[in-house]
N, C-alpha and C positions, 0 to 999 in steps of 0.2 A: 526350414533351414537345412543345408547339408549337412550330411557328419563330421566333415574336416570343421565347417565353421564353429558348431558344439564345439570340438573337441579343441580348439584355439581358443575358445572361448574359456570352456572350464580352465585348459591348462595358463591362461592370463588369471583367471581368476585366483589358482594355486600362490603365482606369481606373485601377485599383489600379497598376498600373505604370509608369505615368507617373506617379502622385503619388511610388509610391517611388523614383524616381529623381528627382524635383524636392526632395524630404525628404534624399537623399544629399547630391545638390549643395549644397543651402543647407547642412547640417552640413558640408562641407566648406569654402564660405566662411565658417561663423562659426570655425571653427577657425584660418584664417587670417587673419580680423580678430584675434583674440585674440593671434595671437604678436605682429602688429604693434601693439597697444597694449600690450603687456606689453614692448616693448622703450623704456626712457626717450627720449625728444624730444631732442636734442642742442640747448640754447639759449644764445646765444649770450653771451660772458662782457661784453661789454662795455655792456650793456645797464642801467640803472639805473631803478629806479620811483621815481617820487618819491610819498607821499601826498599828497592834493590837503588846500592850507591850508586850518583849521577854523574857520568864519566863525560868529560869536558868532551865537546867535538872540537876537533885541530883548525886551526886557521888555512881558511885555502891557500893554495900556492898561488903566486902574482904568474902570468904567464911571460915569458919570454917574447922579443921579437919576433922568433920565424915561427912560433906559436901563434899567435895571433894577425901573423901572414898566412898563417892557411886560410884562416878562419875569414875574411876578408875579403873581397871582390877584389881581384887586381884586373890591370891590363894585359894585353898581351902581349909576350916579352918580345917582339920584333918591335917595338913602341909607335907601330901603323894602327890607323882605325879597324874599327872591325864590326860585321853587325850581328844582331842576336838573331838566332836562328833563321838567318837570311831572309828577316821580313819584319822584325822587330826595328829599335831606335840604333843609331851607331852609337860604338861606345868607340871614346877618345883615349 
């Protein structure tokens, strides 16, 4: 074998062992986060929530006529046909 390939070789091998011991470690702090979330919170008794009062929402407004002309497909105001993007149907 060459020297460069050794020496890939050793330093993979370094590699691999410092990840498994970084892989140990962390399995061992999630093992310890888990017992301390699996033990209940001790919260305190004299504590009370209130829910927050339910404030009515307003009745919509009715729209107006020229409100609900915008909103609307009209004709066009010379009251001649006309077509849609000169290739679509006529509108009357």
């Amino acid at each position: 074998m060459d020297i460069h390939q050794s020496k890939v070789i050793e330093l993979l091998r370094e590699l691999h062992l410092i990840a498994f011991k970084e892989i140990e470690r962390l399995n061992l702090r999630v093992a310890e986060l888990e017992i301390h979330v699996c033990q209940p919170a001790q919260a305190p008794a004299n504590i009370t929530v209130e829910p927050p009062a339910a404030k009515p929402f307003p009745a919509p407004k009715q729209p107006d006529t020229g409100q609900v002309s915008l909103l609307l497909p009209h004709k066009s105001p010379s009251g001649s046909c006309e077509r849609v993007y000169r290739t679509g149907a006529w509108i009357w």
